[in-house]
Structures are given as C-alpha cells and as structure tokens.
C-alpha angles and dihedrals in degrees: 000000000000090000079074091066096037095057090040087059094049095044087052093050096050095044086052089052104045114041089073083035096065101016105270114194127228099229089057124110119234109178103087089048089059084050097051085042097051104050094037073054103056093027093059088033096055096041085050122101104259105251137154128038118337105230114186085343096303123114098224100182097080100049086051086060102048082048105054088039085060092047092046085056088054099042081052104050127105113244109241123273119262118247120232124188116217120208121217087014109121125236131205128199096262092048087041084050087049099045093031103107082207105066095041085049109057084033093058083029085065095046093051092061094049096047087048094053088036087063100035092063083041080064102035095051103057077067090067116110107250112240118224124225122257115268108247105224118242 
C-alpha cells in the first residue's frame, strides 16, 4: 500500500510544479486534476515492470515515468481557444450546441468519471491474486 503514498507524493509534486509552469488561475479548480493525476499515477506505477531501487518495498522507478510522461502531455497541450462572441452574426441550433458550455461541460464531465473509475479498476485490479492456470496432467 505504500504505492498509494508514493503516487500521492508524486501527484502532489507535479501538480506543484505545474500549475506556475503553465499558468495555472486562481479561480481553477485543481482538485480533479490531482485526482486524474494521481490514479493514471498509480495505475501506470503499479502495470509497469518493477526497475529501478526498492525503497521501503516499492519499486519507485516506474511511477516517476508515468509521471513525467503525464507531465511531458500537459506541458504539451494547447491551452484552450478563446471564445469570442459576435454580435448581429446568426446563429443557427447546431452552431448554439457547438459554442453552448453547457453542452462541452457535462459531455467532458461524463468522460472524466469514466476515465477515473477506468483507471481506478486498472489499479484495483493488479491487486488481484493471479490465478494460475490449471496443471495439465501428464
């Protein structure tokens, strides 16, 4: 269980180090971005071949990589357009669906939790006692 800490502490550092790095507001949440962080973290940490030093019986090596892997795609994201309304332009329902926050926020709302529990059973489930297969008999 200590690859729970492990990928915790490292959440916490790349989240620390990221939000001035790419210009992180105040009035953002963070939160769900720890969380994401965290489970793709110890999901990716715990699949991984064991390398590197055993500290406290944890192979730290792997969750590092996934980490910095995750930190390379954010770093590498475009930051998000900016949204201009125009007055006297018509608009018509499909362009009101595009342009509607509403809409592009419960969508992306639906796929976080189910790339949070995704990942969460990706976890879980390397806890799972192996089952062997069955000895053929000679």
């Amino acid at each position: 269980m200590m690859e729970i800490v492990v990928s915790l502490t490292l959440a916490f550092i790349l989240i620390g180090g990221l939000i001035p790095l790419v210009g992180g507001r105040r009035d953002v949440n963070v939160w769900p971005v720890l969380v994401l962080f965290f489970l793709a973290i110890w999901a990716g940490g715990l699949w991984l071949t064991p390398i590197g030093p055993s500290t406290i019986g944890v192979y730290w090596m792997p969750f590092l990589f996934v980490a910095i892997f995750i930190a390379l795609f954010w770093i590498a994201a475009p930051p998000p357009p900016k949204r201009t309304n125009r007055a006297g332009e018509p608009t018509t329902t499909s362009a009101m669906q595009e342009n509607d926050p509403a809409v592009t926020t419960a969508d992306l709302g639906v796929l976080f939790w189910i790339l949070l529990v995704a990942l969460a059973i990706a976890a879980l489930a390397r806890y799972t006692p192996m089952v062997a297969p069955v000895a053929q008999a000679s």
